[in-house]
mmCIF file of the N, C-alpha and C atoms, coordinates in Angstrom:
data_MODEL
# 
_entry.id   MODEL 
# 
loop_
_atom_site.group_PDB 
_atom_site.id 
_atom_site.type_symbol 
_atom_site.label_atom_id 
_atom_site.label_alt_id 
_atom_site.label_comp_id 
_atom_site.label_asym_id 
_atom_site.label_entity_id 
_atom_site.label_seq_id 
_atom_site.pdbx_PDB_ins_code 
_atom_site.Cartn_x 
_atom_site.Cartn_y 
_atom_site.Cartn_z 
_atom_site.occupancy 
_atom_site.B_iso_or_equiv 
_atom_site.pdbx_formal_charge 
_atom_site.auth_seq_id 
_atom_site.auth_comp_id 
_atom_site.auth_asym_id 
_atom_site.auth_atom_id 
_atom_site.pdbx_PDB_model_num 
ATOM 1   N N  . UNK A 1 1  ? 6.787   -28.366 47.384 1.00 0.00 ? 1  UNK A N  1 
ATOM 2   C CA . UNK A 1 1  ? 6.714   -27.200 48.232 1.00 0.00 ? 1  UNK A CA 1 
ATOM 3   C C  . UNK A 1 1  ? 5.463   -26.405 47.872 1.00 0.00 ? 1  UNK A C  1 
ATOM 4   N N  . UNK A 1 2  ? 5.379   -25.759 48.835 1.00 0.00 ? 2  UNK A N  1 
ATOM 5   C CA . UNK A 1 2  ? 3.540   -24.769 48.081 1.00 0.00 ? 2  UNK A CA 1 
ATOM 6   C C  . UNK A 1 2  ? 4.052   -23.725 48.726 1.00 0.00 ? 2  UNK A C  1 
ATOM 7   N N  . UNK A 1 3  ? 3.214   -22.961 47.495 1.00 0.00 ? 3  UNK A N  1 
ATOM 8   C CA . UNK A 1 3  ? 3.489   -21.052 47.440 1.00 0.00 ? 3  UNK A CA 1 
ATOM 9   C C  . UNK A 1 3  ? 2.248   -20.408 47.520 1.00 0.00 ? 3  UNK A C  1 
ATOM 10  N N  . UNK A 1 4  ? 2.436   -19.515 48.102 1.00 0.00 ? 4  UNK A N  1 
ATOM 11  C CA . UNK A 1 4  ? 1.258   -17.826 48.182 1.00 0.00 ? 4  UNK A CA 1 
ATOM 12  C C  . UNK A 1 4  ? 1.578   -17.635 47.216 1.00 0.00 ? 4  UNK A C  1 
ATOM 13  N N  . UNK A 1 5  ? 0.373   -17.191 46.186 1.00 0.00 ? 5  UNK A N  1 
ATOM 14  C CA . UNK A 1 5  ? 0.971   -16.349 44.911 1.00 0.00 ? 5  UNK A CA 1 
ATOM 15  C C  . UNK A 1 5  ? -0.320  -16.332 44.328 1.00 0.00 ? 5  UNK A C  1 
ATOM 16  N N  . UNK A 1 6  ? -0.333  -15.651 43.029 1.00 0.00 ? 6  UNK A N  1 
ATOM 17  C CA . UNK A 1 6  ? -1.408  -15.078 42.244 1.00 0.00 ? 6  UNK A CA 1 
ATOM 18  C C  . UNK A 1 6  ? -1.739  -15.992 41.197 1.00 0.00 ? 6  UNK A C  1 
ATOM 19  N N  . UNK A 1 7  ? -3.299  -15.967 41.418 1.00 0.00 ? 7  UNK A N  1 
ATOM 20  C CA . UNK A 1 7  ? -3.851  -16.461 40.831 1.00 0.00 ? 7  UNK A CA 1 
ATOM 21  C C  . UNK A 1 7  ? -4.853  -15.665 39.651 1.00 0.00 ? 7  UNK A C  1 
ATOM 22  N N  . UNK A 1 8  ? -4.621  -15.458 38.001 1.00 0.00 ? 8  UNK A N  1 
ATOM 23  C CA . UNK A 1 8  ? -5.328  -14.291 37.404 1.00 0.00 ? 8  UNK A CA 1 
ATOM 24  C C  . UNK A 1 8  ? -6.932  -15.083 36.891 1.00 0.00 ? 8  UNK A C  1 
ATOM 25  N N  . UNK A 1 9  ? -7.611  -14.083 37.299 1.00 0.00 ? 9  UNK A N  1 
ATOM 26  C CA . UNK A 1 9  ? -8.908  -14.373 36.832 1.00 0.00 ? 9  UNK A CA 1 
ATOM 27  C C  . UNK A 1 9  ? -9.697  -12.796 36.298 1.00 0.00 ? 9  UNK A C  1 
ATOM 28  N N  . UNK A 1 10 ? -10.677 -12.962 35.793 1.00 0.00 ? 10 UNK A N  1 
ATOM 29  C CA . UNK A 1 10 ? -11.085 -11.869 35.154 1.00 0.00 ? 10 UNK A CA 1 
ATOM 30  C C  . UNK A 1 10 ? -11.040 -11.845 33.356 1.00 0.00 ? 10 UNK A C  1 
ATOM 31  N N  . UNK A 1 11 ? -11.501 -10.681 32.947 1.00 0.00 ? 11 UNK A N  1 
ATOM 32  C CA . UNK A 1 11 ? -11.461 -11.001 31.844 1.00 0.00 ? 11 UNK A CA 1 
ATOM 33  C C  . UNK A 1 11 ? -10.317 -9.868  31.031 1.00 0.00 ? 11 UNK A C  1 
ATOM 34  N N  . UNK A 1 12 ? -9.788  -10.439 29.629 1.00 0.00 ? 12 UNK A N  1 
ATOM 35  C CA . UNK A 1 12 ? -8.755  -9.826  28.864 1.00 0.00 ? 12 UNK A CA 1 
ATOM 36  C C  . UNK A 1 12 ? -8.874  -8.416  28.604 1.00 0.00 ? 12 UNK A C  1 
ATOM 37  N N  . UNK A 1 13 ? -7.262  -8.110  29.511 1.00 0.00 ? 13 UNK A N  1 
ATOM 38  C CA . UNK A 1 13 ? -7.265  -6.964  29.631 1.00 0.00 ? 13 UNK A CA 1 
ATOM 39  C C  . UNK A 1 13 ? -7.759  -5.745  30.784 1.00 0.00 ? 13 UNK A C  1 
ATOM 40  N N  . UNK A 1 14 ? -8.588  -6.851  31.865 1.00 0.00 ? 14 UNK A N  1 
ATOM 41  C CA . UNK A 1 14 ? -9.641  -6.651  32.744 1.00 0.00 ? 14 UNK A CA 1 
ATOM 42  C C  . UNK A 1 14 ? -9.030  -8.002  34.327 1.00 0.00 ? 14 UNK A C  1 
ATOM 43  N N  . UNK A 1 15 ? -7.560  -7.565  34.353 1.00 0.00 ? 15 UNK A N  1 
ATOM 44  C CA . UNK A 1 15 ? -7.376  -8.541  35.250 1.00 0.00 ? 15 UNK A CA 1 
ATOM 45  C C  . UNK A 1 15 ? -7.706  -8.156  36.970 1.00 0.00 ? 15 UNK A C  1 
ATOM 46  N N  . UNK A 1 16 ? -8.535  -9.408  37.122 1.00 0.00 ? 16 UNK A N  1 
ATOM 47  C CA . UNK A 1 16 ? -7.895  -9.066  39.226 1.00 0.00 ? 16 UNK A CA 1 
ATOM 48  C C  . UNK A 1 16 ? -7.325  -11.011 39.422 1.00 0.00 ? 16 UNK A C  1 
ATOM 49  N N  . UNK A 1 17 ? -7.198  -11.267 40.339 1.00 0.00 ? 17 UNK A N  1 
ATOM 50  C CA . UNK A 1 17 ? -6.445  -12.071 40.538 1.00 0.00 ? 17 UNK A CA 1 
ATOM 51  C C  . UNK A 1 17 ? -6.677  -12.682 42.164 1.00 0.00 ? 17 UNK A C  1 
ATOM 52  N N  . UNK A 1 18 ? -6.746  -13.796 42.390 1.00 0.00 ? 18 UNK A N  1 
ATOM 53  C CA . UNK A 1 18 ? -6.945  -14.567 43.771 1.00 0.00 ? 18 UNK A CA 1 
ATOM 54  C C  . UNK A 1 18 ? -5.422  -15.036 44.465 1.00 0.00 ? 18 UNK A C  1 
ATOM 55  N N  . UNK A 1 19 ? -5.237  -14.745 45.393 1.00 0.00 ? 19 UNK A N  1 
ATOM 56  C CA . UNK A 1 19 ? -4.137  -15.251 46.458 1.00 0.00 ? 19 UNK A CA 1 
ATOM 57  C C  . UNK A 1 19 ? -4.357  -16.832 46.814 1.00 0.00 ? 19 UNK A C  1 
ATOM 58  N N  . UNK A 1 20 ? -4.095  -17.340 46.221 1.00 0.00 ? 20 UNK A N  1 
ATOM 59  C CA . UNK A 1 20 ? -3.973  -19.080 46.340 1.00 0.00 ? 20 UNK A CA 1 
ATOM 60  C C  . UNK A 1 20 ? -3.081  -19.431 46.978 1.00 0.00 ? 20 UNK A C  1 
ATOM 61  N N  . UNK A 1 21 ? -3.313  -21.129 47.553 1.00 0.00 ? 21 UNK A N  1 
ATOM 62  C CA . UNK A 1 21 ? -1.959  -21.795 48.128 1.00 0.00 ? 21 UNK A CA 1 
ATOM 63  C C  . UNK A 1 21 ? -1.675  -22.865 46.987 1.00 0.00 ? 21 UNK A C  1 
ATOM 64  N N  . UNK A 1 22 ? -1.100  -22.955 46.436 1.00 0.00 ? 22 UNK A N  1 
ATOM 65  C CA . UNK A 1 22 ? -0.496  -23.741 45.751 1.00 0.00 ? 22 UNK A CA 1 
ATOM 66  C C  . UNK A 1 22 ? 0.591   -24.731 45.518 1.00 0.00 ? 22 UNK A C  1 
ATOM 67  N N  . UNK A 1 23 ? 0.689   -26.036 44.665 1.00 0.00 ? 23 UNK A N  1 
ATOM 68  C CA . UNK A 1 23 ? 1.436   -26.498 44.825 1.00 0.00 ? 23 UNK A CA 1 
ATOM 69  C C  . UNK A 1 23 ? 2.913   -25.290 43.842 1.00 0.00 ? 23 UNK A C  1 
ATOM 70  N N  . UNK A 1 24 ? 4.178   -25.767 44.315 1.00 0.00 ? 24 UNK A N  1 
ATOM 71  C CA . UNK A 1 24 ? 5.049   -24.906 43.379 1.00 0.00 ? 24 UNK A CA 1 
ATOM 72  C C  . UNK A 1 24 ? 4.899   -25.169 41.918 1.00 0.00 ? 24 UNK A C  1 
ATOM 73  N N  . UNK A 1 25 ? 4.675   -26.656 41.237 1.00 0.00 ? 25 UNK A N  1 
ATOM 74  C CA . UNK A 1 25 ? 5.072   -27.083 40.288 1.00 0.00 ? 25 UNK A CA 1 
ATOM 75  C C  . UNK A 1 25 ? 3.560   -27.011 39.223 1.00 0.00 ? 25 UNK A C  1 
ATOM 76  N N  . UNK A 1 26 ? 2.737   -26.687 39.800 1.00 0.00 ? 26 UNK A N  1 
ATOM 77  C CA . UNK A 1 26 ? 1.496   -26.464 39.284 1.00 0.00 ? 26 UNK A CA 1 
ATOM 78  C C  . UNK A 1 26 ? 1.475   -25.158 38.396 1.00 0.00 ? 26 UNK A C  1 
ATOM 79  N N  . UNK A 1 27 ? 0.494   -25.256 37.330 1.00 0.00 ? 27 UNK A N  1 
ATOM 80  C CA . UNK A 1 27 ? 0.423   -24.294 36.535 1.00 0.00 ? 27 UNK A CA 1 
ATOM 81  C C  . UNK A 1 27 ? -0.174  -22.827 37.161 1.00 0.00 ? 27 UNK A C  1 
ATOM 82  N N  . UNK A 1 28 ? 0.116   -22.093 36.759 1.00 0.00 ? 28 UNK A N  1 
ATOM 83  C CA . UNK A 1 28 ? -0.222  -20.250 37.121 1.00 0.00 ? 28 UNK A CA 1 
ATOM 84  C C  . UNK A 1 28 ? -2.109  -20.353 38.103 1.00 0.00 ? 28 UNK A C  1 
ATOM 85  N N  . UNK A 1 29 ? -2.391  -21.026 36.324 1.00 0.00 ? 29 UNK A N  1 
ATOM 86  C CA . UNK A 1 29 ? -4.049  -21.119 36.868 1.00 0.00 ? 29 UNK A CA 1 
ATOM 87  C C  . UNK A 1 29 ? -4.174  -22.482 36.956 1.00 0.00 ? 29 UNK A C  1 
ATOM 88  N N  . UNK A 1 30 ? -3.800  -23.116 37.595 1.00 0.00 ? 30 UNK A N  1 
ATOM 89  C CA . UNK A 1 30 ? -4.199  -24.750 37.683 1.00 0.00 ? 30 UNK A CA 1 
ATOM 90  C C  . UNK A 1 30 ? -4.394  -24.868 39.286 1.00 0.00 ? 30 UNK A C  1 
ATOM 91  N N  . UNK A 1 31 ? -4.301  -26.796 39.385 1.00 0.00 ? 31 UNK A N  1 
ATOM 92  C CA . UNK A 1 31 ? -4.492  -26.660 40.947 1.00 0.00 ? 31 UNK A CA 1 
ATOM 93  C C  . UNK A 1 31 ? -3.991  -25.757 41.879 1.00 0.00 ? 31 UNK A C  1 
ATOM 94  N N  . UNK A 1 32 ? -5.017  -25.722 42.825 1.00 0.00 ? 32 UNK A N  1 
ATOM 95  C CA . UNK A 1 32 ? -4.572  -25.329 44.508 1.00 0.00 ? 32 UNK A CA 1 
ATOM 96  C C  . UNK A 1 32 ? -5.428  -25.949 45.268 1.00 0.00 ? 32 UNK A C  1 
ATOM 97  N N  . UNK A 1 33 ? -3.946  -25.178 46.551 1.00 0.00 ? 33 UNK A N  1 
ATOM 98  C CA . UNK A 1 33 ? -4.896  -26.284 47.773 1.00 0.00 ? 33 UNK A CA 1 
ATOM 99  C C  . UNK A 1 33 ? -6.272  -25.296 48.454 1.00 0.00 ? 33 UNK A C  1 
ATOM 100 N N  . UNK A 1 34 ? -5.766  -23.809 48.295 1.00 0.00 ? 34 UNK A N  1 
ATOM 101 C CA . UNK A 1 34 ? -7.083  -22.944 48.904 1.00 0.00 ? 34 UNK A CA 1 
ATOM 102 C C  . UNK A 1 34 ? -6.692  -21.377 48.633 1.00 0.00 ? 34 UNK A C  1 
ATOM 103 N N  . UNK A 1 35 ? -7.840  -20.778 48.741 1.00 0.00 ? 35 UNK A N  1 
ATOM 104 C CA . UNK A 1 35 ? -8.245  -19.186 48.047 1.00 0.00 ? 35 UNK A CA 1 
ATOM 105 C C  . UNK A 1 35 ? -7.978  -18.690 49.317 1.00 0.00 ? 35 UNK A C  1 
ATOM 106 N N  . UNK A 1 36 ? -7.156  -17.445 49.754 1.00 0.00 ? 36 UNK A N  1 
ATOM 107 C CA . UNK A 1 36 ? -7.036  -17.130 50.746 1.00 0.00 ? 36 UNK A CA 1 
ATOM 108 C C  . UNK A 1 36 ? -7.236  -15.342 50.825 1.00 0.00 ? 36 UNK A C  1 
ATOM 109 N N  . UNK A 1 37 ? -7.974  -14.999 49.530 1.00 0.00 ? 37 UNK A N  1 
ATOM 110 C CA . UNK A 1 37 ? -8.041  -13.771 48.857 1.00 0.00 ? 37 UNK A CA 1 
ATOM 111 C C  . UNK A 1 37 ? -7.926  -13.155 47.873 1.00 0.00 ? 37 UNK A C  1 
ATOM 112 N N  . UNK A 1 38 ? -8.132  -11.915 48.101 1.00 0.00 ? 38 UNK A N  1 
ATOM 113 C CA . UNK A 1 38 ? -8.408  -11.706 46.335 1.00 0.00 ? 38 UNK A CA 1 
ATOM 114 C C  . UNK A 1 38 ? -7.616  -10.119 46.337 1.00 0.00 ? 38 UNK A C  1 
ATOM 115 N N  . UNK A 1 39 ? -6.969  -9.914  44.851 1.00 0.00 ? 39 UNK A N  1 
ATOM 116 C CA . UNK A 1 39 ? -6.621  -8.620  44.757 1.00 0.00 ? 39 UNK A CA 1 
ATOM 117 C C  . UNK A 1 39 ? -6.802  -7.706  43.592 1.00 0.00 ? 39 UNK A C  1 
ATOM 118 N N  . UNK A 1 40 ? -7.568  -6.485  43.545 1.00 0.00 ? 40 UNK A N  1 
ATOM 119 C CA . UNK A 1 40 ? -7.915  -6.107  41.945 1.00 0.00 ? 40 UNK A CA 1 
ATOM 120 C C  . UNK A 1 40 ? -7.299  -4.798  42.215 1.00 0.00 ? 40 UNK A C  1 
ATOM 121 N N  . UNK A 1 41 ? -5.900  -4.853  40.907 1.00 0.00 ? 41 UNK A N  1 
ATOM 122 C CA . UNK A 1 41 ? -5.278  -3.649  40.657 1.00 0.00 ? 41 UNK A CA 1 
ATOM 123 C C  . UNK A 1 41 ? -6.184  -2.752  40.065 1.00 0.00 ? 41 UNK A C  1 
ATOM 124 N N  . UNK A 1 42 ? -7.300  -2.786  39.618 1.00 0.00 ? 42 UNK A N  1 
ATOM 125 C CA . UNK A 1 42 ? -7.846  -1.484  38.556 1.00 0.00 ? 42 UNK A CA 1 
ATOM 126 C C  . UNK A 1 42 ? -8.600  -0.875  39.534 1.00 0.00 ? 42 UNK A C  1 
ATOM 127 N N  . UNK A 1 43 ? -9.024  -0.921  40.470 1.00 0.00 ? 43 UNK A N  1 
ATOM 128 C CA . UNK A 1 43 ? -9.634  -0.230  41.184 1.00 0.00 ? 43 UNK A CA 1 
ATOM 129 C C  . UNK A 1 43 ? -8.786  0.782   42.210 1.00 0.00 ? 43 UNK A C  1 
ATOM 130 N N  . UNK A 1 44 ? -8.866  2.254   42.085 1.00 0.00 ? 44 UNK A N  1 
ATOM 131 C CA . UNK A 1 44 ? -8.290  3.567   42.475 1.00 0.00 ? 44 UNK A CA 1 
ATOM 132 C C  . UNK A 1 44 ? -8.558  3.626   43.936 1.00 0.00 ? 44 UNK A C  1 
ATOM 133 N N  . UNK A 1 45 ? -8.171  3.107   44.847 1.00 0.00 ? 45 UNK A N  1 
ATOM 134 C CA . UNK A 1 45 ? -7.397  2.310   44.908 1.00 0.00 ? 45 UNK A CA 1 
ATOM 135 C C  . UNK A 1 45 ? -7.290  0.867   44.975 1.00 0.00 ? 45 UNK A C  1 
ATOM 136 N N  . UNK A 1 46 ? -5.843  0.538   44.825 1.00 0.00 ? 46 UNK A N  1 
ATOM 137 C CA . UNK A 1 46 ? -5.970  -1.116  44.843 1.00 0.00 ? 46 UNK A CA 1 
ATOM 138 C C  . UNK A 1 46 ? -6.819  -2.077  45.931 1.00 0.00 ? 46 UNK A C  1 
ATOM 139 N N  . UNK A 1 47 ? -7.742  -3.115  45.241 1.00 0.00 ? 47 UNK A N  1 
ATOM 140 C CA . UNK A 1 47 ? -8.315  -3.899  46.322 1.00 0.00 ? 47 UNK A CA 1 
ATOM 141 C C  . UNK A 1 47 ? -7.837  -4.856  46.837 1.00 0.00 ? 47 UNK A C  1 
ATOM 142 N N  . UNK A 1 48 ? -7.294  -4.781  48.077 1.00 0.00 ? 48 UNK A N  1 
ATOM 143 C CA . UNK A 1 48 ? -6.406  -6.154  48.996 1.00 0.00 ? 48 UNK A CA 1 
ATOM 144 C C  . UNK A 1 48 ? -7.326  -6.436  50.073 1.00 0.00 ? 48 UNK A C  1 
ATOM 145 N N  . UNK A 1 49 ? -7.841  -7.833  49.749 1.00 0.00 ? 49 UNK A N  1 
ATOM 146 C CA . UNK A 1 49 ? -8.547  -8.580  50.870 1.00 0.00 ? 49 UNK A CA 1 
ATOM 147 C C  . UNK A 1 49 ? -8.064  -10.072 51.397 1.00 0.00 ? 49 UNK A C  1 
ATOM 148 N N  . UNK A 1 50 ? -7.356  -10.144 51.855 1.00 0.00 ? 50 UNK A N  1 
ATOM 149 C CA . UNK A 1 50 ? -6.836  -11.587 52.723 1.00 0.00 ? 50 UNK A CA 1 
ATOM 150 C C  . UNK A 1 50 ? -7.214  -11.780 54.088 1.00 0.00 ? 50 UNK A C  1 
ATOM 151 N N  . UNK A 1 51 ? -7.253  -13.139 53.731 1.00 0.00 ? 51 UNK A N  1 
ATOM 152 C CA . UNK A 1 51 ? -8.084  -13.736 55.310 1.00 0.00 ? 51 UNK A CA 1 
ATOM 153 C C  . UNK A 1 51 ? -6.416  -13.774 56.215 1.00 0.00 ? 51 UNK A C  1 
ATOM 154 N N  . UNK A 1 52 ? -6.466  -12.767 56.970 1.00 0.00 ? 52 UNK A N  1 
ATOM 155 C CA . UNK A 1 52 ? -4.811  -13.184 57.557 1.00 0.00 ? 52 UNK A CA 1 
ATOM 156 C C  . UNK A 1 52 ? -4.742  -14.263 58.658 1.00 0.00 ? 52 UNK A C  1 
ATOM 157 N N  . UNK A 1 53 ? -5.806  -14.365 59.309 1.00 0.00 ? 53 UNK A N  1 
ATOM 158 C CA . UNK A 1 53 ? -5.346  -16.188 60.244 1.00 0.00 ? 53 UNK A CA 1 
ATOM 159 C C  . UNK A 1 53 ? -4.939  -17.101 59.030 1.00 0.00 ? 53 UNK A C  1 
ATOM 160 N N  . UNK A 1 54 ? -5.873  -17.251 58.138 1.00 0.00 ? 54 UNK A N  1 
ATOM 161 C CA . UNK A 1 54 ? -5.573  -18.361 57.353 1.00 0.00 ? 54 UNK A CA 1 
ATOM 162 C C  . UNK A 1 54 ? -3.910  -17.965 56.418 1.00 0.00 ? 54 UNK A C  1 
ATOM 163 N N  . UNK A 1 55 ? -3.709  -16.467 55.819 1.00 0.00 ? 55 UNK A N  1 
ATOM 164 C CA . UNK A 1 55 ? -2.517  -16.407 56.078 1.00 0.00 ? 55 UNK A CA 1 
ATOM 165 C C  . UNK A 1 55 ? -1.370  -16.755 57.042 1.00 0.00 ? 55 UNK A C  1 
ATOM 166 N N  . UNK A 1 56 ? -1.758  -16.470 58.121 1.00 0.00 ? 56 UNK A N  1 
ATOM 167 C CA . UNK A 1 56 ? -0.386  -16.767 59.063 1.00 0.00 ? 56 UNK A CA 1 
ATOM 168 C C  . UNK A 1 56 ? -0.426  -18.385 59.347 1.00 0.00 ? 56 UNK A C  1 
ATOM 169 N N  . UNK A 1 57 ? -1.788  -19.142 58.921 1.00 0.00 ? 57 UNK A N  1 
ATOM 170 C CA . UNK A 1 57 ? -1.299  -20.431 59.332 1.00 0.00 ? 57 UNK A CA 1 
ATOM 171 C C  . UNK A 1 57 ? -0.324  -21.278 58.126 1.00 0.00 ? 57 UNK A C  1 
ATOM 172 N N  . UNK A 1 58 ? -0.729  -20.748 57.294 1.00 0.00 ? 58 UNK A N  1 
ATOM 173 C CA . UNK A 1 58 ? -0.090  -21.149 56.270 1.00 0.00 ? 58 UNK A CA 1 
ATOM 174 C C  . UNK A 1 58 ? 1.557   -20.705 55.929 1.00 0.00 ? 58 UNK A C  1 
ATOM 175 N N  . UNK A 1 59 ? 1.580   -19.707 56.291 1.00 0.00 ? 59 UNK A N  1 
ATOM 176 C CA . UNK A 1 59 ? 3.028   -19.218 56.639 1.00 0.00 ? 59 UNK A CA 1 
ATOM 177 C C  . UNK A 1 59 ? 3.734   -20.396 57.501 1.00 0.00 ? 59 UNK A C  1 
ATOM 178 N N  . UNK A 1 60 ? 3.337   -20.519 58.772 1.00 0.00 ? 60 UNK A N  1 
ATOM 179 C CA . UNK A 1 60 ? 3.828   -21.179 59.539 1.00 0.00 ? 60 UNK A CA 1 
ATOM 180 C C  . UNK A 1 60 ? 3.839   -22.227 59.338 1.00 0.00 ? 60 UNK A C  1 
ATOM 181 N N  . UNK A 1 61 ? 2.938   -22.785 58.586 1.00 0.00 ? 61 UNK A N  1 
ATOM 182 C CA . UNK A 1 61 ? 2.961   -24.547 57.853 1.00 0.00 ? 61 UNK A CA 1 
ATOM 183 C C  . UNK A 1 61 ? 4.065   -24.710 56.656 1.00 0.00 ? 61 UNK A C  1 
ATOM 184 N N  . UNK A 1 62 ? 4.893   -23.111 56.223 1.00 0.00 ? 62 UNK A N  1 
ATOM 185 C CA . UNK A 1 62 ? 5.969   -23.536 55.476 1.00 0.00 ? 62 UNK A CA 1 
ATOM 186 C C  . UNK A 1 62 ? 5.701   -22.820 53.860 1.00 0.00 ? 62 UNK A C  1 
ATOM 187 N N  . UNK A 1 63 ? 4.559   -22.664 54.459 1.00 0.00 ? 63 UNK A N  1 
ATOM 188 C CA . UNK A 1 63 ? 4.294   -21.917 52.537 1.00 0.00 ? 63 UNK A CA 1 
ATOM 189 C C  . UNK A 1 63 ? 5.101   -21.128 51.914 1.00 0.00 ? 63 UNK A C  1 
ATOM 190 N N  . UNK A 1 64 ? 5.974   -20.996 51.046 1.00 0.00 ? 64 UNK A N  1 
ATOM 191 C CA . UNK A 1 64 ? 6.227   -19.753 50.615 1.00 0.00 ? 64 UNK A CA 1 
ATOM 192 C C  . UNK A 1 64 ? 5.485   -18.673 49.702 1.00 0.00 ? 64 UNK A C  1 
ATOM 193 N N  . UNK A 1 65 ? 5.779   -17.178 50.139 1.00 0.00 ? 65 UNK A N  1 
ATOM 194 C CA . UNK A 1 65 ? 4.947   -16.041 49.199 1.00 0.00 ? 65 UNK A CA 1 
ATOM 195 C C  . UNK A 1 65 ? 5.626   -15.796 48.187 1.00 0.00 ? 65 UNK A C  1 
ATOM 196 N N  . UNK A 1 66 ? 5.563   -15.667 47.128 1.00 0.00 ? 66 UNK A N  1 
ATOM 197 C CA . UNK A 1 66 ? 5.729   -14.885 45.866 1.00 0.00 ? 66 UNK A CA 1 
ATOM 198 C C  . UNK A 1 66 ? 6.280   -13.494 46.208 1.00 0.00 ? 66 UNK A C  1 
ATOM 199 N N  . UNK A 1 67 ? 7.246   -12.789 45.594 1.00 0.00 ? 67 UNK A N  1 
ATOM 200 C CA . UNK A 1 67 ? 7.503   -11.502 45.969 1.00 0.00 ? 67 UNK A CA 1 
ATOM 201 C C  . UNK A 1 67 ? 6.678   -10.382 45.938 1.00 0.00 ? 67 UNK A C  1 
ATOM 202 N N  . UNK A 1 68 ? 5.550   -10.292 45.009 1.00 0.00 ? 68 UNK A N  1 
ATOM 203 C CA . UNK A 1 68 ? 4.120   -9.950  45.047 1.00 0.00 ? 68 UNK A CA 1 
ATOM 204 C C  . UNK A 1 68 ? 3.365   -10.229 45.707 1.00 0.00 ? 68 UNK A C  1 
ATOM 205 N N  . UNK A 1 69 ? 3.022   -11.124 46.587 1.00 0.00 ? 69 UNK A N  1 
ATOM 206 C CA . UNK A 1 69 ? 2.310   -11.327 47.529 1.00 0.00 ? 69 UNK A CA 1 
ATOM 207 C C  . UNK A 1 69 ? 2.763   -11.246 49.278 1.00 0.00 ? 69 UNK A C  1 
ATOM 208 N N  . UNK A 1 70 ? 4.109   -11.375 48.913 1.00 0.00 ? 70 UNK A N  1 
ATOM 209 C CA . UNK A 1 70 ? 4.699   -10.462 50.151 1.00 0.00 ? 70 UNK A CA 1 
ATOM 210 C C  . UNK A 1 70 ? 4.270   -8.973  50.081 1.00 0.00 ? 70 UNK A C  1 
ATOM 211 N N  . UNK A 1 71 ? 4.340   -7.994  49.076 1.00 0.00 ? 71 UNK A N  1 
ATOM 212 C CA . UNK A 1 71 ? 4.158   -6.791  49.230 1.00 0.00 ? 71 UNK A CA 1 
ATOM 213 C C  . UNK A 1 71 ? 2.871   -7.124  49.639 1.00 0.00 ? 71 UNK A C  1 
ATOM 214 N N  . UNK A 1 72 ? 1.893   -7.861  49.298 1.00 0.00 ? 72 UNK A N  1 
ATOM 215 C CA . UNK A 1 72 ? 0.569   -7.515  49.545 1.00 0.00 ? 72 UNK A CA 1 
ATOM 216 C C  . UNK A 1 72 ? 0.181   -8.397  50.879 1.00 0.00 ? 72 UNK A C  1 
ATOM 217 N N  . UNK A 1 73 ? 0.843   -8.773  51.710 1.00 0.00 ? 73 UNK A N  1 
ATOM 218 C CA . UNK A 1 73 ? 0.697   -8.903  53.379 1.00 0.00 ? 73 UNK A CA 1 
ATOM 219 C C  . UNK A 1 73 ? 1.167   -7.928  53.429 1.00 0.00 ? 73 UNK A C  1 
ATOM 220 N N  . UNK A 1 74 ? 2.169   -7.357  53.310 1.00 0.00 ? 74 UNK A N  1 
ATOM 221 C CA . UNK A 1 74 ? 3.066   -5.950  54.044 1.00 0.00 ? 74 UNK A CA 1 
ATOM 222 C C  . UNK A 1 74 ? 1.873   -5.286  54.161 1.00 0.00 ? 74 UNK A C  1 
ATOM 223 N N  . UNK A 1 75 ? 1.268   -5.188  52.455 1.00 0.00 ? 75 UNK A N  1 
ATOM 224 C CA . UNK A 1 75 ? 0.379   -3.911  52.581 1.00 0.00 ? 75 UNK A CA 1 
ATOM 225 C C  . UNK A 1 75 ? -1.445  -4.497  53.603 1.00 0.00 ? 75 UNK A C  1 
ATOM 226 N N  . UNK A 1 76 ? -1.221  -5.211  53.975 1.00 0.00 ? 76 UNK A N  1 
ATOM 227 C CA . UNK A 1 76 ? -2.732  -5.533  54.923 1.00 0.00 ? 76 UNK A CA 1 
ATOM 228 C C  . UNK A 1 76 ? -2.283  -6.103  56.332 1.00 0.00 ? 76 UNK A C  1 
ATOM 229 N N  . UNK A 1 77 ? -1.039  -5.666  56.821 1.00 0.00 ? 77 UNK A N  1 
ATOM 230 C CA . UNK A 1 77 ? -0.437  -5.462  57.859 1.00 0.00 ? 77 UNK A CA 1 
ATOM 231 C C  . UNK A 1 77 ? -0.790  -7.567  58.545 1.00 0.00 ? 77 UNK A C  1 
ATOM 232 N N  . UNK A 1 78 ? -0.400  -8.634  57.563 1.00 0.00 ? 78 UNK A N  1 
ATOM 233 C CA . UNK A 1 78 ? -0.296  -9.960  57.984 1.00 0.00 ? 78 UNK A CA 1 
ATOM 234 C C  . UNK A 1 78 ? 0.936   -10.355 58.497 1.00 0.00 ? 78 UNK A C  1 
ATOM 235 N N  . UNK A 1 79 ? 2.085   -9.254  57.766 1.00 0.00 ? 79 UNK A N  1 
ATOM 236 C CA . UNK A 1 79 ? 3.902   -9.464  58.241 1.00 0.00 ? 79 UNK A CA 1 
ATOM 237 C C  . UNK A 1 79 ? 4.220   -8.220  57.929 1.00 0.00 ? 79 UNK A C  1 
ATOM 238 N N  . UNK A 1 80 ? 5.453   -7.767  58.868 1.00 0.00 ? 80 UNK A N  1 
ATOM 239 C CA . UNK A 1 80 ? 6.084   -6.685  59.118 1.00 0.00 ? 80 UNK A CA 1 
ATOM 240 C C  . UNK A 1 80 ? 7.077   -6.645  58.585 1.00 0.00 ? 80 UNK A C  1 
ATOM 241 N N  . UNK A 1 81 ? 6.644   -5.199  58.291 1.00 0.00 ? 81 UNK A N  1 
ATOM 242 C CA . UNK A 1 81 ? 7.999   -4.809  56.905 1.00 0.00 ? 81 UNK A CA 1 
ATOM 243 C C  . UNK A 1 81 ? 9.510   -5.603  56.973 1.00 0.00 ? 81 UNK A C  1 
# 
C-alpha cells in the first residue's frame, strides 16, 4: 500500500520535512515513489507547499495520508474538513 506522509530532512534539531508518496513498509527516510512537497514548522508561520493536482491524483490512485499530512491538505485547502 503507499502513504502521504513525512519525510524529515534538514539538519539536527533544525527539522523541515518533504510530503512523499511512499511505499507503507519502507523506512521513514528511505524509498519513495515522489516529492509532492515540502513543510517547515520553524518558520512563524508554518511553511505548507503541496502540488495539489498531484495530491488529488494520488489520493484517488488509493494513497493513504498520514494523520499529519491530512491536517496539512486541510490546511492548503486539497480536502475538506
Amino acid at each position: 500500500m503507499l502513504k502521504m506522509r513525512l519525510r524529515r530532512t534538514g539538519a539536527k534539531k533544525q527539522p523541515s520535512y518533504r510530503v512523499v508518496i511512499a511505499e507503507a513498509r519502507a523506512p521513514r527516510d528511505g524509498r519513495f515513489v515522489e516529492i509532492i512537497g515540502h513543510y517547515n514548522p520553524l518558520t512563524e508561520p508554518a511553511t505548507v507547499q503541496i502540488d495539489s493536482e498531484r495530491a488529488r491524483e494520488w489520493l484517488r490512485k488509493g494513497a493513504q495520508p498520514t494523520e499529519r499530512v491530512v491536517r496539512l491538505l486541510k490546511k492548503t485547502g486539497v480536502i475538506e474538513s
